[in-house]
C-alpha positions as CSV (number, residue, x, y, z in Angstrom):
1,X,46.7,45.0,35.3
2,X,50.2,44.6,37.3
3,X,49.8,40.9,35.8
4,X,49.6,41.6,32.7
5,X,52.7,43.8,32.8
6,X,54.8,41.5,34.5
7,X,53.5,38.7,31.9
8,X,54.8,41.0,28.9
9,X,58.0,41.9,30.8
10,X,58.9,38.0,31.5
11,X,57.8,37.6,27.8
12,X,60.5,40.5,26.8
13,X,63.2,38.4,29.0
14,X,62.6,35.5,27.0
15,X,62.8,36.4,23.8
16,X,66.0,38.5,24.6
17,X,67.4,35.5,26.3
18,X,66.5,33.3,23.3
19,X,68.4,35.7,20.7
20,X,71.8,34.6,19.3
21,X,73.1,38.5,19.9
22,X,72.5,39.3,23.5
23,X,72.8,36.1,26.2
24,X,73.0,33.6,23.6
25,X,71.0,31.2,25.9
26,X,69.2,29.7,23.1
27,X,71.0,26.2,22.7
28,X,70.1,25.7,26.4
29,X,66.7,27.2,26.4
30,X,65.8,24.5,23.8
31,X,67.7,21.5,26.1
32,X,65.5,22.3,28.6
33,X,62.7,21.9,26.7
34,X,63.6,18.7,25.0
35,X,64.4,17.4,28.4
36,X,61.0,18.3,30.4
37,X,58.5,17.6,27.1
38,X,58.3,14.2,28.0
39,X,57.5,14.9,32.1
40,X,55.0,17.2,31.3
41,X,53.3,15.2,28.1
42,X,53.3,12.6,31.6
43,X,51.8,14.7,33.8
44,X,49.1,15.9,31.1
45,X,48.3,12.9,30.5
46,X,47.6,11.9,34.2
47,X,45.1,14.9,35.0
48,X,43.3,14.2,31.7
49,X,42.7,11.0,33.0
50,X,41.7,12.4,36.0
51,X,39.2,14.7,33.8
52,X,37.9,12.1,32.0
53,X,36.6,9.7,34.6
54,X,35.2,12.7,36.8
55,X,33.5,13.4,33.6
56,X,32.7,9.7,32.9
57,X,31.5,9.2,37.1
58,X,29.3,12.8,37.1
59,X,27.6,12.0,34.2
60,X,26.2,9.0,35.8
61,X,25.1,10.3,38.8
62,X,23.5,13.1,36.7
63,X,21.7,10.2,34.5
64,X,20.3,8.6,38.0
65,X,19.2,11.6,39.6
66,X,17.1,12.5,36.2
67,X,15.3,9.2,36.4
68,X,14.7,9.2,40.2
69,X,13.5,12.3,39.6
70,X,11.2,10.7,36.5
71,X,10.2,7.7,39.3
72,X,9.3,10.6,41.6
73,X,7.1,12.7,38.8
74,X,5.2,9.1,38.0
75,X,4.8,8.8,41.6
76,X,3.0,11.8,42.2
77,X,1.0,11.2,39.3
């Protein structure tokens, strides 16, 4: 619950920064975010790399365990 209040108060901050009237912060609120798009389209990109080939590597091993566990149900047979 306290999270959830402190998520709408930092929320609040940041729209009041953002408007013209109060702290006026808004030309460098949007500097910021031109600067560090780029580092963090990088760094998404790296763990969704990441992702993938876990994905890529576990679904492997998942498709040899299904047919040693095929080789073992023949076996038994």
């Amino acid at each position: 619950m306290i999270s959830i209040i402190i998520g709408l108060l930092l929320i609040a901050f940041t729209v009041f920064a953002a408007l013209p009237s109060y702290l006026n912060w808004g030309t460098e609120i949007i500097a910021f975010l031109k600067g560090c798009a780029p580092v963090l389209a990088a760094f998404i990109g790296l763990i969704s790399l990441f992702i993938g080939a876990a994905d890529i590597k576990d679904k492997k091993e998942a498709k040899k365990e299904e047919e040693a566990a095929a080789a073992l149900a023949e076996e038994s047979k």
